[in-house]
N, C-alpha and C positions, 0 to 999 in steps of 0.2 A: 504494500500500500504506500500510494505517495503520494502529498497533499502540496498541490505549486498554490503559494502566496507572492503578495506583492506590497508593502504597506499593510500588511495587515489584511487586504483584501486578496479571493480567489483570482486566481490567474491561468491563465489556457497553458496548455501544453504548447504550441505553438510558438507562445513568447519564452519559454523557459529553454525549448528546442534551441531558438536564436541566439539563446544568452548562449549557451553553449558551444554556438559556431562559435563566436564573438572570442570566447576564454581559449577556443582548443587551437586558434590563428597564433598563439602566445606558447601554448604549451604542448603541441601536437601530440597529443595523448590518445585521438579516434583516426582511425585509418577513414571510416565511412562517415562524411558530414553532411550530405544532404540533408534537407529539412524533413522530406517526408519520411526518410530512413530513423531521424531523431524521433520525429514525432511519434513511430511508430514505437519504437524499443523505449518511449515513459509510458504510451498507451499500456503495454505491458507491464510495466511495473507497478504502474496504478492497479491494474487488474489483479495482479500477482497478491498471494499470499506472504509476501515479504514485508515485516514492517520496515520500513525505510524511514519515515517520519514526515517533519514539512522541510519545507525550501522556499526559503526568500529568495527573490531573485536580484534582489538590490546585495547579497549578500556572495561576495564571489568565492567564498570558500563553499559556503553550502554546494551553491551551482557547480566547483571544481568535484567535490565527490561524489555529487550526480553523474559529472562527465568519468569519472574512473567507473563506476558503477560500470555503466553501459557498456565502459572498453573489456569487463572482463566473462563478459556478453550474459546476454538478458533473455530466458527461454519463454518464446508465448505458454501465453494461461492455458488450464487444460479447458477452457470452454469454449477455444477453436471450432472449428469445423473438425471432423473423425471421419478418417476413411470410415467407411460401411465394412460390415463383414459380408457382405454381399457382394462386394467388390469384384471383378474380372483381377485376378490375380497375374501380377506383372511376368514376364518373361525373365527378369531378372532386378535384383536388390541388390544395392550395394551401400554397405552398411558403414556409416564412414564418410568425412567432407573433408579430407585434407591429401596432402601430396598422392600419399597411394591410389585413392579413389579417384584421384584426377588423371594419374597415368593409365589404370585401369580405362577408364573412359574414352582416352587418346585412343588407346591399343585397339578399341572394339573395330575403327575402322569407318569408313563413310557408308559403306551399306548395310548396318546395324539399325536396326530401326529403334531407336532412342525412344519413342512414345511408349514404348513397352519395357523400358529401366525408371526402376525409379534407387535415387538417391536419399539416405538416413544421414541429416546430422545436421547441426547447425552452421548457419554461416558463417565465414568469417573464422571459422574454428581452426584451421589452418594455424598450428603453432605460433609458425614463423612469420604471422601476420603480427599477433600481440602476445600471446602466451609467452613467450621466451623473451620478450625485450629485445631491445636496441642498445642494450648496454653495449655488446657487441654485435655492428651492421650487419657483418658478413655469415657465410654458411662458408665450411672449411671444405668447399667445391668449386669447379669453373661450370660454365652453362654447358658446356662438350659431356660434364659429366653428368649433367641432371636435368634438362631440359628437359621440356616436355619432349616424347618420341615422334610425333610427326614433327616437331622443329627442323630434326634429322641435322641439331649443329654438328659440323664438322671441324671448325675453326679451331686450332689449337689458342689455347688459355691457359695462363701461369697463373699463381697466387696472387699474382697482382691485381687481375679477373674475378676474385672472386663473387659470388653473386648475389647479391643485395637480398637479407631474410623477407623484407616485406613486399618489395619487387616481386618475388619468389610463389611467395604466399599468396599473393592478390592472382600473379597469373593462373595458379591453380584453380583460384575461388574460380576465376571468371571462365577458365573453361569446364567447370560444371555446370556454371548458369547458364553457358550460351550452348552447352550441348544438346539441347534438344528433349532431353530427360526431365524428369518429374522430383522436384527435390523440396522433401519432407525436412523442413529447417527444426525437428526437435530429434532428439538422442533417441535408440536406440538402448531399450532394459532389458529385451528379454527374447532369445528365439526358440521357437521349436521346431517339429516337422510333425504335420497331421496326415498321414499315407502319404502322398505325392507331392505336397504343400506343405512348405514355410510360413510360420505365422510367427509375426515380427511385432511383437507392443512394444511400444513408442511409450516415452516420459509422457505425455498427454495424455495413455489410455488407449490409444488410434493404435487399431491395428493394419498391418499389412500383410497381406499374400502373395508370396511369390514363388516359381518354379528352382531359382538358382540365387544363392546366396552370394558374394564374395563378403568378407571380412576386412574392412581396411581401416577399424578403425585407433588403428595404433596404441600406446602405449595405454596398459590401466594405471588404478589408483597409485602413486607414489608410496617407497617406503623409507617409512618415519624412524626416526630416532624416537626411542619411548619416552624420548624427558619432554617431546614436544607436547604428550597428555599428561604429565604428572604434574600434579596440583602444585606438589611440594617443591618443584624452582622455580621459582616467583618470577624469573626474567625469561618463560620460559617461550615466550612472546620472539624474542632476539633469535631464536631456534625458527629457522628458514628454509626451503626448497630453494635451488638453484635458481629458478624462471622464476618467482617471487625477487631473487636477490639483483639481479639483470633486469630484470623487469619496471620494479618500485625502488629499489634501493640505492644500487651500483652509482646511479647519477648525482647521487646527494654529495653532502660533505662527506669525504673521507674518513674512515673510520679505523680499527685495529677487527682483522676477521680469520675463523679459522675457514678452510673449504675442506669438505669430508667426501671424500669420492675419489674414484682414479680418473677413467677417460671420461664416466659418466659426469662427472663434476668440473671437468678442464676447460669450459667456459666460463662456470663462474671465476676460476681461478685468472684465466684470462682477466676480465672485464673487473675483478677488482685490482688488476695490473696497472690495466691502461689508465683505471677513471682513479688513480694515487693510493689506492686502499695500502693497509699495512699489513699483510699476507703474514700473519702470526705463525702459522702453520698447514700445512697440505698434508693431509692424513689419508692413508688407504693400504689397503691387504694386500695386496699387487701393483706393484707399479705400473704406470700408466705405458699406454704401446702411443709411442711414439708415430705420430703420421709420417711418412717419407718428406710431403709439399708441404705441410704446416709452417702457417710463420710465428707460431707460439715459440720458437727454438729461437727464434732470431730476435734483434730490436727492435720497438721497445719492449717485447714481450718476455722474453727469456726466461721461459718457464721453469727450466729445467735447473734453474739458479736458486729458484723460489723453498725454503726451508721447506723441509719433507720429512714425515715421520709416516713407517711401516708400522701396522699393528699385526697383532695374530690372533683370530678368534673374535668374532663381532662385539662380544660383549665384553670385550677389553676397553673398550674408549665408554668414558662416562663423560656427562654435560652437567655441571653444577654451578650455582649462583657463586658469583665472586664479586660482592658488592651490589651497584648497580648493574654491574654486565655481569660475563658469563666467567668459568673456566672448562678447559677440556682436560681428564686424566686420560693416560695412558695404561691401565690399571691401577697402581698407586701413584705414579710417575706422572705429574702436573707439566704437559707439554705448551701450554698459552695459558697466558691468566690476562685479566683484564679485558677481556674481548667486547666488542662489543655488537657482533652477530657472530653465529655459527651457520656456514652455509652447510646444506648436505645436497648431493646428488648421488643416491645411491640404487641406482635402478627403478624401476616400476613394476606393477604386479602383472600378473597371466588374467587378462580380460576372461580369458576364456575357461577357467577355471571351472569342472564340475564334480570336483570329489575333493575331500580333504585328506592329509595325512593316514587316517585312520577307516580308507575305503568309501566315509558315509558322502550318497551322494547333494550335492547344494542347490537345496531348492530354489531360491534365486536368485541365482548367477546367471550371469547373461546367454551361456549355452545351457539350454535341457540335455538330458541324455538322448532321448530321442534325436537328434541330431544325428548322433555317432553309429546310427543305425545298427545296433546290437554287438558293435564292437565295443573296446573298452577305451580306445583311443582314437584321436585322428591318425592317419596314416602321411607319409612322409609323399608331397606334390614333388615328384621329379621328370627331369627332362629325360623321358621313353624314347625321343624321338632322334637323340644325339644334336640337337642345336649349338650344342655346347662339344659336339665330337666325343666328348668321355675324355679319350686323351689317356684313356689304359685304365684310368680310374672307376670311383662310381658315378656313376647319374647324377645329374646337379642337383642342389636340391631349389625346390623354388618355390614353396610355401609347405602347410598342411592341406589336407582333405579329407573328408568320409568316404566311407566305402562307395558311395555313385558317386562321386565328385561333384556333386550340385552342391557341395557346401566346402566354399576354399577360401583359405586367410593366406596374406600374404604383409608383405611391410613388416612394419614394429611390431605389430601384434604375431605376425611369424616366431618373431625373435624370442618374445616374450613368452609363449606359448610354452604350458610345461606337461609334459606325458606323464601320468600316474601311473607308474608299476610298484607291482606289490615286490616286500623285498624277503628276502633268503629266510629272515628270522620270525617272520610273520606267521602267527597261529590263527585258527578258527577262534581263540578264546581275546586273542588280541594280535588284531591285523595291522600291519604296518604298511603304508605306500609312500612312496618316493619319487619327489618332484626331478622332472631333469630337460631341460632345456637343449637344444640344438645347440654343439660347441661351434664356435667361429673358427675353428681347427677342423672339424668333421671333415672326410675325405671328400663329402658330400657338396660339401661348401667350399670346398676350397676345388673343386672340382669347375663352379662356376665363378670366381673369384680371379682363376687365373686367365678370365676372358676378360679382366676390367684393368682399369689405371692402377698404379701402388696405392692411393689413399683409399682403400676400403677395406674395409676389417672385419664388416657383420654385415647378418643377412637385415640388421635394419635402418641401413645406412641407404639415404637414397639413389646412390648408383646401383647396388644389388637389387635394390626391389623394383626399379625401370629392367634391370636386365630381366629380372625373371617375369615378369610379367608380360617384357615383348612376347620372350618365348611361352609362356601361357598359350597367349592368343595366338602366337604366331603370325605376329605385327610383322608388314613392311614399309615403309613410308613412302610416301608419295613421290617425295623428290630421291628415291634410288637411283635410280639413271642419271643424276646429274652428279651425287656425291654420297660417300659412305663415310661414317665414321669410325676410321682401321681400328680408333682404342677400344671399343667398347661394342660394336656391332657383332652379332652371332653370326653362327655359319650360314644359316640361310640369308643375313640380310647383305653377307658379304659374297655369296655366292649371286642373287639375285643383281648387285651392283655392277660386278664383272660380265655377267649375260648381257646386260643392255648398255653398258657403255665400252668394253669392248667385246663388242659377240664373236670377235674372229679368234677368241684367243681361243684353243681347244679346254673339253673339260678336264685333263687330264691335270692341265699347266694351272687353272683353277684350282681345284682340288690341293695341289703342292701345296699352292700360293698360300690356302687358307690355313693348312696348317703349320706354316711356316709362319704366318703373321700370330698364330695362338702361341706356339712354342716362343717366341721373341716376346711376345706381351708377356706371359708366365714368367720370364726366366730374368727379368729387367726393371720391374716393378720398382723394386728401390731408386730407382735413376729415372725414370719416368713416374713419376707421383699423379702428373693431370694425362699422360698417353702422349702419344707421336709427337713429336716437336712438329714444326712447322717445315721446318728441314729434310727432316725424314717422309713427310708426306707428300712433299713435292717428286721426292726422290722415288718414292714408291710407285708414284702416279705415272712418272718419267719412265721406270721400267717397264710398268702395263704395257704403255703404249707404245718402245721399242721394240716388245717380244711379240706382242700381235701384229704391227708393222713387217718382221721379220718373216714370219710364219706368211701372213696373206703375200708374201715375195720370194717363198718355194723354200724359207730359212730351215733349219731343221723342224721336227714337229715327231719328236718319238716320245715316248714313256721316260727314257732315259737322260732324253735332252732336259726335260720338266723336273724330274729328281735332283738331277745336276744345277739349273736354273734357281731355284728356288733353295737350296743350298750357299749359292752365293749371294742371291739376295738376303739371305736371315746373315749372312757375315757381313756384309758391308751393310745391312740396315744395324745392326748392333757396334758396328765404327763409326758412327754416326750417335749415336746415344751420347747423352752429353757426360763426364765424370761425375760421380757421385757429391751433389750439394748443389754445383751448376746450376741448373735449370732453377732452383730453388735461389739462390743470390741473384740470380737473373733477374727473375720477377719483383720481386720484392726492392731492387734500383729503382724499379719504373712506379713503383709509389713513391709519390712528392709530398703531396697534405693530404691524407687521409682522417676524419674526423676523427678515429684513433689515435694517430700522431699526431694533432695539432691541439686534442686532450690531454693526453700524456704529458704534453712540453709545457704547456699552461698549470696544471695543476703541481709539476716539477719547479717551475718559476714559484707560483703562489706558496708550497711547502717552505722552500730556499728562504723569500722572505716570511716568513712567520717564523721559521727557525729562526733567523739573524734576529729580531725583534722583539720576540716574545711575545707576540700576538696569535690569537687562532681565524682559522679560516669560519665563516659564518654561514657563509650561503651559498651553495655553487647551482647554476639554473642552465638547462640552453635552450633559448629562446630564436626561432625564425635560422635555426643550426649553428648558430652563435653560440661559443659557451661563456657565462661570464660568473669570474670566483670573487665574490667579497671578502676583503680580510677585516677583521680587528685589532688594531694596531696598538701597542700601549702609548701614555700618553707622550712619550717622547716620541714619538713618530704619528705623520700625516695620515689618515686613513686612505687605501687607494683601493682601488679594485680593476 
């Protein structure tokens, strides 16, 4: 419930919508500012079962936490319009509004008839729209690696390239809106199967029917440190999630922080880098895997400089009050004291969760068992079809499925995904099951892994879930015949490129070529982080067209010629690979003022003097992408900012 005043008197929605353009011109906190988009998400909140309270609109704080409200998005009332259960059940669901669900969509192809998909989940929900903040701009990928699949980018991209989170995010949003499909902007509670039909309830109550499922809807609930629900540390407020710290925090005045996580948490560690934080400690069980293209290694970031404590056994690190902020143990071993936030990113949970520990099945959890069609588990979606060649190994893997394959996750919720097997010591009197997640080592995974650039590590990084998903569908894109892209393309889309732009080449010399291009991408990873330089693709393209040249001129054209051929091409394309670190100094020259580093230098300036002075920093804002730090000077010095 939300009551808009003005003086004391009732006020429209409309004027209160304005005020809010008006403040978020200042503070760019909504990605979406149209009026009727406002007017609609207070419609909602007025409707909503939320007490909110009132709002002056003369009062710009109120109206400021009205405008956060909305940014951390706002689900219509359940007294919407309800599919029918009478409903013509869709041809396919897909459950899920963010990256995955969007490449899904890409993949289906231009003659999918889209009136018969419908899309679950809210707008805008796209992580990397708001969810994860601007503390840090970028995603530690180039557009070569994560584009949408009809983009079909070919261009090579260094880390200098990397690609803008909310650029990122909005393109996704918008090609589910413009796809043609039916998109149900509330969440997704609950699925089952009734004989041949999926039935999908919706946060609203609204159900839906459909023939074919996908799963795309990424990560579940987050997992908490337990001091963040215990009564008894009073500061236990300062105890944060990553995307909360990036998000609300990072931009403030500089603080003292510890970051709890390895790779999971190496953004927040980042982004209280860059915005002057005091990196008290970086805590985790396993060292972080280093990306090959990362520029957290390099300046101003240098992560790998940043104090670091190993633990052993989760319940080794404790959070306790230490005045008004926090402290972290190490067991008895007091690692940070004085803090004044603890970030954690420590993974997420299995969306799809239907059994506990102890066999019993969970009634509502977002998968029934019915799903699993009288198996006990999803089964492992792999490439049957060799897209990925095998390459002597096993089968890619490229998400889960049921036994009919009408019900397939793929993305984060892949990753996250845990198989209940009962274990060894398990009795009828007391059964024990044991969670086990897909390793990022699996032969399985690394099977299609060694088809991509060096920066990918998991199956829920989004160059993995674009590759498996082409091969899902068995996507080609549109502009094949004009250009492929050698880092990341599978056998077929690389086999389709070679047919129509050089069709005289035989298939024999094809065939080499493709697996000479897999075996060089596998075996070079470290030294290509984003795929093929721009060097090596020229050079690639150059060969194409000298050997089918050749060939349509009576040149050789045996089994043996093509074995030979494609031999020296994987030698002289791996002479060509730039020395290890290369390509990575490279990129990283070609940033000049990146808002990162033009942060970083500012808030290094404003530290320097408050150090020299003995004054503290009071306010730091950025306004119109301006940052600007207030200081507090004592009284022998001028106040500047």
């Amino acid at each position: 419930m939300l009551t808009i005043k003005r003086r004391g008197k009732e006020a429209t929605r409309e004027a209160l919508a304005t005020a809010i353009q008006a403040l978020n011109q200042s503070e760019g906190v909504l990605v979406e500012v149209s009026l009727k988009w406002l007017v609609t998400q207070l419609e909602h909140l007025q409707r909503s079962s939320e007490r909110f309270g009132e709002v002056d609109l003369d009062n710009l704080q109120q109206v400021a936490l009205v405008m956060r409200r909305i940014a951390r998005g706002v689900e219509a009332p359940p007294s919407r319009p309800s599919v029918s259960e009478s409903t013509e059940p869709y041809a396919l669901a897909l459950i899920g509004s963010g990256s995955t669900a969007a490449y899904y969509l890409d993949t289906l192809g231009p003659a999918h008839d889209f009136s018969t998909t419908v899309v679950i989940g809210p707008r805008f929900s796209n992580p990397w729209i708001k969810e994860r903040g601007q503390g840090i701009s970028f995603i530690n990928h180039t557009q070569r690696q994560i584009a949408m699949p009809s983009a079909n980018v070919s261009a090579y991209g260094g880390n200098e390239s990397f690609v803008n989170r909310t650029e990122f995010g909005l393109a996704a949003d918008t090609l589910i809106r413009d796809s043609g499909c039916r998109w149900l902007t509330c969440a997704a509670r609950r699925i089952e199967k009734h004989d041949d039909l999926y039935v999908i309830t919706c946060g609203d109550g609204s159900k839906v029917k459909a023939r074919k499922v996908i799963f795309a809807a990424g990560a579940g609930g987050l997992r908490t440190p337990p001091e963040v629900k215990d009564p008894s540390v009073k500061n236990r407020s300062r105890i944060v999630d990553m995307s909360t710290f990036i998000r609300d925090i990072v931009e403030g005045i500089p603080g003292r922080v510890v970051v709890w996580g390895s790779n999971a948490a190496i953004d927040a560690v980042a982004a209280a880098k860059i915005h002057g934080w005091e990196i008290a400690a970086w805590i985790y069980s396993s060292a972080p895997a280093w990306l090959p293209g990362t520029r957290y290694r390099s300046a101003p970031y240098e992560l790998h400089k940043v104090p670091q404590v190993k633990y052993t056994g989760r319940t080794a690190i404790k959070i306790a009050d230490d005045g008004k902020r926090l402290k972290v143990l190490n067991v008895n071993k007091t690692e940070a004291s004085q803090v004044d936030y603890v970030v954690y990113g420590l993974g997420s949970e299995d969306l799809l969760k239907h059994k506990n520990e102890k066999g019993e099945l969970l009634t509502h959890g977002m998968m029934d068992v019915t799903v699993l069609e009288g198996e006990d588990n999803l089964s492992p979606l792999l490439d049957t079809e060799s897209v990925f060649l095998d390459r002597g190994t096993a089968s890619a893997f490229l998400g889960w499925r049921n036994k009919s394959g009408t019900f397939q996750v793929f993305g984060l919720a892949a990753e996250n995904h845990e198989r209940m097997t009962e274990d060894a010591k398990s009795t009828p009197q007391r059964r024990i099951f044991n969670a086990r997640r897909i390793d990022m080592n699996d032969p399985r995974v690394a099977a299609l892994k060694c088809w991509l650039s060096g920066d990918v590590l998991t199956v829920g990084q989004l160059t993995y879930i674009r590759s498996a998903i082409r091969a899902a569908n068995h996507y080609i894109p549109g502009s094949i015949e004009h250009r492929v892209d050698y880092s990341h393309a599978d056998a077929n889309a690389l086999r389709v490129h070679l047919a129509t732009k050089y069709p005289g080449l035989p298939e024999c010399y094809a065939s080499w070529f493709i697996k000479m291009i897999a075996r060089t991408r596998g075996g070079l990873q470290s030294r290509l982080p984003h795929g093929f330089t721009e060097a090596q693709v020229q050079w690639l393209e150059g060969s194409l067209a000298q050997k089918e040249a050749s060939i349509l001129n009576q040149g050789p054209n045996t089994e043996l010629d093509a074995v030979n051929w494609q031999w020296t091409l994987g030698t002289d394309l791996r002479n060509l690979v730039p020395p290890e670190g290369e390509e990575v100094r490279e990129g990283l020259s070609k940033i000049t003022r990146s808002k990162e580093h033009t942060k970083f230098a500012l808030i290094t300036a404003a530290k320097t003097i408050r150090d020299q002075t003995g004054g503290t920093i009071t306010q730091v804002r950025t306004r119109k992408g301006k940052t600007e730090i207030t200081l507090s000077l004592t009284p022998n010095h001028r106040n500047r900012s």
